[in-house]
C-alpha positions as CSV (number, residue, x, y, z in Angstrom):
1,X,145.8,105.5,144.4
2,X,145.6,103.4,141.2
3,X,143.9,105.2,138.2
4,X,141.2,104.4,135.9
5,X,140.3,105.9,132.5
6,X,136.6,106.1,131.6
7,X,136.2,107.1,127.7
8,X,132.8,108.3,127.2
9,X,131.5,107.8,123.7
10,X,127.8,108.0,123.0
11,X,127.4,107.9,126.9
12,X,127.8,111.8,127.8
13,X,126.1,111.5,131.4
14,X,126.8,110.4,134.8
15,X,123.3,108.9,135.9
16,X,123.1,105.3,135.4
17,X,126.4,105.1,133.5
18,X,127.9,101.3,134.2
19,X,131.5,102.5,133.2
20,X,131.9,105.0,135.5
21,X,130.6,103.4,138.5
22,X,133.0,100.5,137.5
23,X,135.6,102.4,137.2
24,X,135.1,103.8,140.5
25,X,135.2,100.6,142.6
26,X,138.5,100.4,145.0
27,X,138.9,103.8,145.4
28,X,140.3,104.4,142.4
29,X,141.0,108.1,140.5
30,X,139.3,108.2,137.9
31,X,140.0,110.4,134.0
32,X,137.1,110.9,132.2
33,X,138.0,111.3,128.7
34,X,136.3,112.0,125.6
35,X,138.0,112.3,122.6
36,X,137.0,113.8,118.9
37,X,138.1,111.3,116.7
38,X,139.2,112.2,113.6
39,X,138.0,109.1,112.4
40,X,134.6,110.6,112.3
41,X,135.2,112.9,110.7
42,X,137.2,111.4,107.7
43,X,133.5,109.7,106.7
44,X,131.3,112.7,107.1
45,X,129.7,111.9,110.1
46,X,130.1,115.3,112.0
47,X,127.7,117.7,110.8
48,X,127.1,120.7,112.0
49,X,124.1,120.1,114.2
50,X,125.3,117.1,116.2
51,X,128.8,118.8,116.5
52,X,126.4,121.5,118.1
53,X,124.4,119.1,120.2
54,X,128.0,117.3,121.1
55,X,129.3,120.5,122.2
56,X,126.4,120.7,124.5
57,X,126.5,117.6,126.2
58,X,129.9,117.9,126.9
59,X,129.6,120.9,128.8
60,X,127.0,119.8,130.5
61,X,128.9,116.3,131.0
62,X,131.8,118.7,132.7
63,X,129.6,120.8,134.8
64,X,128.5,117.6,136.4
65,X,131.8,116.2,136.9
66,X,133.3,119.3,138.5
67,X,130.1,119.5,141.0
68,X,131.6,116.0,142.1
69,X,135.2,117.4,142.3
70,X,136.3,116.4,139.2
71,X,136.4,117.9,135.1
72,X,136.2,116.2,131.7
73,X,139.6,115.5,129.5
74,X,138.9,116.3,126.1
75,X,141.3,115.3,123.4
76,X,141.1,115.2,119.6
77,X,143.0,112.7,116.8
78,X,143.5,109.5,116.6
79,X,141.2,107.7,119.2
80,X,143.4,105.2,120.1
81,X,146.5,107.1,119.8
82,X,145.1,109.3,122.0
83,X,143.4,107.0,125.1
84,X,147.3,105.3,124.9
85,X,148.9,108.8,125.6
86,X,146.5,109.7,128.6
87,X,146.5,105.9,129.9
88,X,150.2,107.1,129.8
89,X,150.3,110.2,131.7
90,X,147.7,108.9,134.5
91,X,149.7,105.9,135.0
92,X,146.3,103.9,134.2
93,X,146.0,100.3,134.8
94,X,142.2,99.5,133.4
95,X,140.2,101.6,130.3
96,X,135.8,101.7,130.9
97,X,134.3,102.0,127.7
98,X,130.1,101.1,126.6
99,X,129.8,98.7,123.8
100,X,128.6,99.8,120.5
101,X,127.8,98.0,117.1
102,X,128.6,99.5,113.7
103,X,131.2,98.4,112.2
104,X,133.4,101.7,113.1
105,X,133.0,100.8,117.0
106,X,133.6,97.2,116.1
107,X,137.1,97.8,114.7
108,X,138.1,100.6,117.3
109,X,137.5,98.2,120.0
110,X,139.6,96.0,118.6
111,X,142.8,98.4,117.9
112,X,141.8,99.6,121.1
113,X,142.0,96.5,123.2
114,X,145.0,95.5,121.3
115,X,146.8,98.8,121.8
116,X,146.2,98.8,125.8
117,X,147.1,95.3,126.2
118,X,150.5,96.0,124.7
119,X,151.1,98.6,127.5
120,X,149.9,96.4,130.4
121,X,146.2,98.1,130.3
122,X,143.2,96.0,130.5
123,X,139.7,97.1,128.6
124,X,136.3,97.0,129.7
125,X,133.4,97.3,127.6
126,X,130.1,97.0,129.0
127,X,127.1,96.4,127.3
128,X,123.7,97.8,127.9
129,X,124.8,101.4,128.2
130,X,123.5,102.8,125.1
131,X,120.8,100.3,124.5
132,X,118.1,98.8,127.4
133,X,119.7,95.2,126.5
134,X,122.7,94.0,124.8
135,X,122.3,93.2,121.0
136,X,122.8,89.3,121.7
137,X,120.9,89.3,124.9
138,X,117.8,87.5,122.9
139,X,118.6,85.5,119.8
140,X,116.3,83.1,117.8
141,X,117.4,79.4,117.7
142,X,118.2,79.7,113.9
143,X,120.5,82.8,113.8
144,X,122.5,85.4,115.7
145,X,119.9,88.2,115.6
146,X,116.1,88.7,115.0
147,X,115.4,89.6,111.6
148,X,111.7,90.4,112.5
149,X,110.3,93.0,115.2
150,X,107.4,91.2,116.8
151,X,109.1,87.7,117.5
152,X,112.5,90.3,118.9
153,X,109.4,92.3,120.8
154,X,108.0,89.4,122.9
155,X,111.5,87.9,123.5
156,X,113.3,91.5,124.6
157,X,109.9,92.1,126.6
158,X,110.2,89.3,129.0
159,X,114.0,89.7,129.7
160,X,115.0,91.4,132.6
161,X,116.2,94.9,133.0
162,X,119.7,96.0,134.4
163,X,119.0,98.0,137.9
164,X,119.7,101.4,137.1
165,X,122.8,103.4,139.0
166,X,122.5,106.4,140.8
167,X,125.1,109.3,139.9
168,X,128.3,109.6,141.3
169,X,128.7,111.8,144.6
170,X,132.6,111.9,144.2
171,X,134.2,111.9,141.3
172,X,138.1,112.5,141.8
173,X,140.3,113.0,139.0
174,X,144.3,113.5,138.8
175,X,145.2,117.0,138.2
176,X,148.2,115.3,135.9
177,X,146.1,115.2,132.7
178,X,145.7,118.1,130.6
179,X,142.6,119.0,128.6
180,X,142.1,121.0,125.4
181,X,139.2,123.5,125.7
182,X,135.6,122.6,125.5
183,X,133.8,123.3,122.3
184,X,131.0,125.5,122.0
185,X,128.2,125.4,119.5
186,X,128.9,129.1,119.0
187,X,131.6,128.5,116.7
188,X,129.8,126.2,114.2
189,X,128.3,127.8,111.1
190,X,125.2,126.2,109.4
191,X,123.4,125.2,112.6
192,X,119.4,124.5,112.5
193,X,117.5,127.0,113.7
194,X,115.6,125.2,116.2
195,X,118.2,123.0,117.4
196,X,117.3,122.2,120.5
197,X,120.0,122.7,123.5
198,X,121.8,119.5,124.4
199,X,123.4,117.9,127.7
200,X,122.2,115.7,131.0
201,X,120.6,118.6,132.6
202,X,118.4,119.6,129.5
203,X,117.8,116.0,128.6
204,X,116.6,114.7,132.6
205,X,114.0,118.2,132.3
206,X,113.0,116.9,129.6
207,X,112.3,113.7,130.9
208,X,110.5,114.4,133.7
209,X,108.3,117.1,132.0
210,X,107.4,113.8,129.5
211,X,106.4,111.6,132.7
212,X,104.5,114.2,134.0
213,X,102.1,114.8,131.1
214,X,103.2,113.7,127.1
215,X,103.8,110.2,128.1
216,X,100.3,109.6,129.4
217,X,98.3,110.0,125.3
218,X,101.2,108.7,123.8
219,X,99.7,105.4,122.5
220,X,96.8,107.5,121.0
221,X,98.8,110.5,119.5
222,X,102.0,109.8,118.4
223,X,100.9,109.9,115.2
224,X,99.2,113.2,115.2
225,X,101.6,115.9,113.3
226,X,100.8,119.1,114.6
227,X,100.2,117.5,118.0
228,X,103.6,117.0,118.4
229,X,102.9,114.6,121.0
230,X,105.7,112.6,120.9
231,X,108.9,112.6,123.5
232,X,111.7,114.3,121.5
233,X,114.0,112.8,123.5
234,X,115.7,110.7,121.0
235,X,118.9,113.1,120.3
236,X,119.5,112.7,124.3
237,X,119.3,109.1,123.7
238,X,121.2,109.2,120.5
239,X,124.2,111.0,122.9
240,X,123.6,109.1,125.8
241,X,122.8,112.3,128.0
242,X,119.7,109.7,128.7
243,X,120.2,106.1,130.1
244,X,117.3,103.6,127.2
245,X,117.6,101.7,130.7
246,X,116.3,104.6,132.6
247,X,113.8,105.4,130.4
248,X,112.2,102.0,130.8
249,X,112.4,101.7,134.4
250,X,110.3,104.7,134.8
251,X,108.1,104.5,131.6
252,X,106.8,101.1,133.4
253,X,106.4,102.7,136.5
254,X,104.3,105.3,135.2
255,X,102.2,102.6,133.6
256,X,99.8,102.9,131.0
257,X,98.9,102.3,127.2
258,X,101.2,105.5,126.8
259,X,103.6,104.1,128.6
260,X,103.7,100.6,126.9
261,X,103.9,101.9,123.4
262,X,106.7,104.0,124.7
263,X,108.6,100.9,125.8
264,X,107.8,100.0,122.6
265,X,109.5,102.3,120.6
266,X,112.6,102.0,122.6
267,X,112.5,98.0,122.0
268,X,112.6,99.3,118.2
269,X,115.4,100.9,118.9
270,X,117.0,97.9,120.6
271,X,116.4,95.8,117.3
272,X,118.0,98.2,115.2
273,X,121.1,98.3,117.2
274,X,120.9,94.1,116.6
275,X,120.4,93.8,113.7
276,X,123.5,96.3,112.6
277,X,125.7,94.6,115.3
278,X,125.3,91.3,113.5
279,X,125.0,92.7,110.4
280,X,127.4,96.1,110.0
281,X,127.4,96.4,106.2
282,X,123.4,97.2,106.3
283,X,124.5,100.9,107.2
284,X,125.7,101.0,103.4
285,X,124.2,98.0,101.4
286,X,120.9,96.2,101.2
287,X,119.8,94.3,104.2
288,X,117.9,92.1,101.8
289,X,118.0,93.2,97.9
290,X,115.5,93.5,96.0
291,X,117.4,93.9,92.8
292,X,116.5,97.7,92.4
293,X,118.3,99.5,89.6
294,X,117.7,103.0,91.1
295,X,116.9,106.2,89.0
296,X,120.2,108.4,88.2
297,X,120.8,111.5,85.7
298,X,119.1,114.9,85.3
299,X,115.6,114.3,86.1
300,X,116.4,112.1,89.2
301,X,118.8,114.8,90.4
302,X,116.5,117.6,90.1
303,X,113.5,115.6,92.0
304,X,116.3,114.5,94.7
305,X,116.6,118.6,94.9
306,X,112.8,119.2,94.9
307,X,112.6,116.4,97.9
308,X,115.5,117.9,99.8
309,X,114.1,122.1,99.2
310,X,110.7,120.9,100.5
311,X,109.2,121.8,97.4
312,X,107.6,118.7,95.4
313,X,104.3,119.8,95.6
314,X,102.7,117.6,97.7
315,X,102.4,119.5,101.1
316,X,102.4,117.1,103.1
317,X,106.1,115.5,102.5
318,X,107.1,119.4,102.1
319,X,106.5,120.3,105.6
320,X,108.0,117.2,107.1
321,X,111.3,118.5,105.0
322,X,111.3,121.9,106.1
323,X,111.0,121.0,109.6
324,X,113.8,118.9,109.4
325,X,116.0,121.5,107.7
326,X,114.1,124.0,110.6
327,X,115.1,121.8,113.6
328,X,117.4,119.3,112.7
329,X,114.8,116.7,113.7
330,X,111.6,116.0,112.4
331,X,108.4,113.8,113.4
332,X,108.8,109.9,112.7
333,X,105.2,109.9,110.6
334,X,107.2,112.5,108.6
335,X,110.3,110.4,108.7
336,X,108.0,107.5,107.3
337,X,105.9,109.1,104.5
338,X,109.3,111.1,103.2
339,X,111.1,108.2,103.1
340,X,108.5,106.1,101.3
341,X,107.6,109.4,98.9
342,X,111.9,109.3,97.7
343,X,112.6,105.6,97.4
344,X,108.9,104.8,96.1
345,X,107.1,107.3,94.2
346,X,110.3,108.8,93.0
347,X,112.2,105.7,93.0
348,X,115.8,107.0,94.3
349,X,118.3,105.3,95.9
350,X,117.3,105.1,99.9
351,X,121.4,105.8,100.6
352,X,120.3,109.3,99.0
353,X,118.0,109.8,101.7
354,X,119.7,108.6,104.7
355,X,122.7,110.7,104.1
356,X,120.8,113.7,103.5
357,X,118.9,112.9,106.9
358,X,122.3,112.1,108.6
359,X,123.2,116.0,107.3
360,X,120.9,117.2,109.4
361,X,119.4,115.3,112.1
362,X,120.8,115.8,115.9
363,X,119.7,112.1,116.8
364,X,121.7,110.7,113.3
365,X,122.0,107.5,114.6
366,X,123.6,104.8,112.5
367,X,121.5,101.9,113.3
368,X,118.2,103.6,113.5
369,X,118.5,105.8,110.5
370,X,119.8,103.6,107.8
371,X,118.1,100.7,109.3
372,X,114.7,102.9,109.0
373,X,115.6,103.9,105.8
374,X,116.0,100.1,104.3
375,X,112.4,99.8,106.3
376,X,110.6,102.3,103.9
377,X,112.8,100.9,101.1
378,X,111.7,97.4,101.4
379,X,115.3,96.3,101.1
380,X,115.5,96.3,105.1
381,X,113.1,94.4,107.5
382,X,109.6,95.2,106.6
383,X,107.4,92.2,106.3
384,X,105.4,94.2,103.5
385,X,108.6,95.6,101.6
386,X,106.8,96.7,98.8
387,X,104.2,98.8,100.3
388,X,104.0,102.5,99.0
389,X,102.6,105.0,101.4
390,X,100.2,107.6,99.7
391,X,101.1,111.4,101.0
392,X,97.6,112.5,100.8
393,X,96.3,109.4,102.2
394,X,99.0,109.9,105.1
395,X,98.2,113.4,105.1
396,X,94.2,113.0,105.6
397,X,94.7,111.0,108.5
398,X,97.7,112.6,110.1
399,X,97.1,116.0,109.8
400,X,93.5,116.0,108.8
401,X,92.8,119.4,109.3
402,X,95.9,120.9,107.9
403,X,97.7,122.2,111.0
404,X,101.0,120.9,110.2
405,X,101.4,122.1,106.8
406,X,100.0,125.4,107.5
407,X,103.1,125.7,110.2
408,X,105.9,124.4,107.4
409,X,104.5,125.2,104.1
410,X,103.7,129.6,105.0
411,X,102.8,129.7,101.1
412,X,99.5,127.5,101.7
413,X,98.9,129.3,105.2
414,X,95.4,130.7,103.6
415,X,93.8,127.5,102.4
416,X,91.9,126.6,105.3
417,X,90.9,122.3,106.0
418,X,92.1,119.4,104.1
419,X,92.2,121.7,101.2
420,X,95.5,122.2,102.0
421,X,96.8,118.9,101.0
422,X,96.0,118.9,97.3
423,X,96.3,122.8,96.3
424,X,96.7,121.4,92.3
425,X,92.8,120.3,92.7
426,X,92.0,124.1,93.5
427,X,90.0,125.7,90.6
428,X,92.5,127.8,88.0
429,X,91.7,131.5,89.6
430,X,92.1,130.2,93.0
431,X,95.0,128.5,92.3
432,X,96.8,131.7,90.8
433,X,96.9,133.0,94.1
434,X,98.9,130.4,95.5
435,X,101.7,130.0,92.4
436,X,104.1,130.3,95.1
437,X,104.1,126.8,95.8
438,X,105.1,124.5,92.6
439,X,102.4,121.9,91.3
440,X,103.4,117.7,92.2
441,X,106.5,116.8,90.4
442,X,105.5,113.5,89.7
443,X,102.0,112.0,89.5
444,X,101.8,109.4,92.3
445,X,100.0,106.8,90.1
446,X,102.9,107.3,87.1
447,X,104.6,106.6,90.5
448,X,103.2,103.9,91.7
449,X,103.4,102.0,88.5
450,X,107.1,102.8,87.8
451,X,107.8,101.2,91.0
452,X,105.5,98.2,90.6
453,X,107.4,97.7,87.0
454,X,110.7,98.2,89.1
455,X,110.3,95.6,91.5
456,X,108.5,93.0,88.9
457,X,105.0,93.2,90.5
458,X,103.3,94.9,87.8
């Protein structure tokens, strides 16, 4: 029987998983491997809660396999180093793999491809794995990718969809491969405490909980903070233990305004992924600069602290902060209105920002979260790059009768109504008996005009 290798990456399921299924064809054995690349690590890019959520998903990844008669082969080290040495042990012929697009999956393809062709091994990447299409599928006449979301909307709306690939019934796999143990969550220090469990299992509950009932007021309440209306699936997309593909097939079946602007939000997630496959140096430089000349130094340092503690003073960007540091994920109005609040009103670097996010969220995803982060920085792909978002404006309409803050912010838990969002207005006894919580470190009009005078617009 000839022997395939499938490498899962940020693909940790077996529903709708094009790799494996093409690996499967003729009868073939198959190894499913993962490895922990050191490579990751050497940049910072495995914290502790997506280690966690990894851990999680591979479990569940090699509870599924073995159900089918097979297991998972994990390795660590050198990715390519290792793929070649269990290529070499299963006497492989062909390597699977799904396509990705920063710049680190760009370059391991290639040393990749390169290595396996020296031994005689072809390599397969397939596209439209980890994203509903591939990042070239759609292209304006004038460039290799859409720099703009509604134009990349209509486009990536009327393309069509990649049937979607039931699960494996028999998975076998060569008992000549070794594994190294499993990791387990329980052996990582500094987790959230809310992380939420990861894997296929957790992640297709999840998902059919979300048709049943979230999915349906989506359109009207994703915005609502302590509604938490939204799907919190993305750190089972960021892993893969969901298939984007999936997700539309059966959002548009369930039909819908919900449903739509659920689509819609995973189309954003598409144009991300494009615009950092033709573009890999936005994950660490300005998409399109605006010239900023960032605050440094002591008083930049201690509001970057302030920001990061959830304690700037203004509630509203305070709660979003603790939840994150809470659950390792936090609600994208929160995601918006924090971001804007650092790289606008305090006027900080936006790389600040998005590797302190990427220390903590499960669903760190290259292309969303630094592509997001350029988006509330204006050096990205906003059309309105200079627009500042107000936190008690944001927090008025958003959490408009305080709910949210009163779940994050304990100190403010007995000011009842919008009240809650400017405690400094409070008269001077009554706000002695809530010193707890520190007055705004910066007056959002001093703000404002700093970043007006910044970006020449004053």
């Amino acid at each position: 029987m000839t022997t395939s290798v499938v490498l899962f990456t940020r693909d940790l399921r077996l529903h709708d998983h094009p790799p494996l299924r093409a690996a499967l064809d003729d009868s073939r054995a198959v190894v499913p491997l993962f490895v922990r690349d050191r490579a990751v690590d050497a940049v910072g890019y495995a914290a502790p809660n997506r280690l966690a959520f990894l851990a999680d998903c591979l479990r569940s990844l090699d509870t599924g396999l073995r159900e089918r008669g097979g297991r998972l082969i994990v390795r660590s080290g050198d990715l390519v180093e290792e793929v070649c040495t269990v290529v070499g042990e299963a006497d492989a012929d062909e390597v699977h793999m799904a396509a990705d697009v920063s710049a680190h999956a760009h370059r391991r393809e290639e040393l990749l491809r390169a290595a396996l062709e020296a031994r005689g091994c072809r390599l397969h990447v397939h596209d439209a794995v980890t994203t509903v299409l591939a990042p070239g599928a759609v292209t304006p006449a004038s460039s290799d990718h859409f720099a703009v979301f509604t134009p990349y909307l209509r486009r990536w709306d009327g393309r069509p969809v990649r049937n979607v690939l039931a699960a494996p019934r028999r998975i076998p796999v060569p008992d000549s491969v070794g594994s190294q143990p499993l990791p387990s969550r329980g052996d990582l220090p500094g987790l959230s405490p809310g992380l939420p469990t990861g894997g296929e299992e957790e992640a297709r509950k999840r998902l059919t909980a979300w048709l049943r009932g979230g999915i349906t007021g989506y359109e009207e309440h994703h915005d609502d903070l302590a509604g938490d209306a939204t799907s919190r699936l993305s750190p089972y997309l960021h892993f893969g233990a969901l298939s984007p593909v999936e997700l539309v097939h059966r959002a548009r079946r369930k039909g819908g305004p919900g449903a739509e602007a659920f689509v819609r939000q995973l189309a954003w997630r598409d144009f991300h992924h494009q615009v950092l496959s033709a573009r890999p140096h936005a994950a660490s430089l300005d998409y399109r600069t605006r010239h900023d000349r960032w605050r440094t130094g002591p008083g930049a340092e201690e509001d970057v602290a302030a920001w990061k503690d959830g304690r700037t003073g203004y509630p509203i960007v305070d709660a979003a902060m603790r939840q994150l540091r809470h659950e390792g994920w936090m609600h994208n109005r929160g995601r918006l209105l924090t971001a804007s609040f650092l790289t606008k009103t305090l006027y900080v670097d936006w790389r600040v920002g998005a590797r302190h996010f990427l220390d903590l969220l499960v669903d760190g995803d290259i292309a969303n979260n630094q592509l997001n982060w350029q988006w509330a920085a204006g050096t990205g792909t906003d059309t309105r790059p200079h627009r500042v978002l107000n936190p008690t404006t944001q927090a008025r309409r958003f959490d408009p009768d305080g709910a949210y803050v009163r779940r994050w912010v304990p100190e403010l838990a007995g000011l009842e109504g919008r009240a809650v969002h400017e405690p400094w207005r409070l008269p001077g006894p009554e706000r002695a008996a809530y010193d707890a919580y520190p007055d705004p470190i910066v007056d959002l009009a001093e703000g404002l005009d700093r970043f007006r005078r910044a970006r020449g617009r004053d």
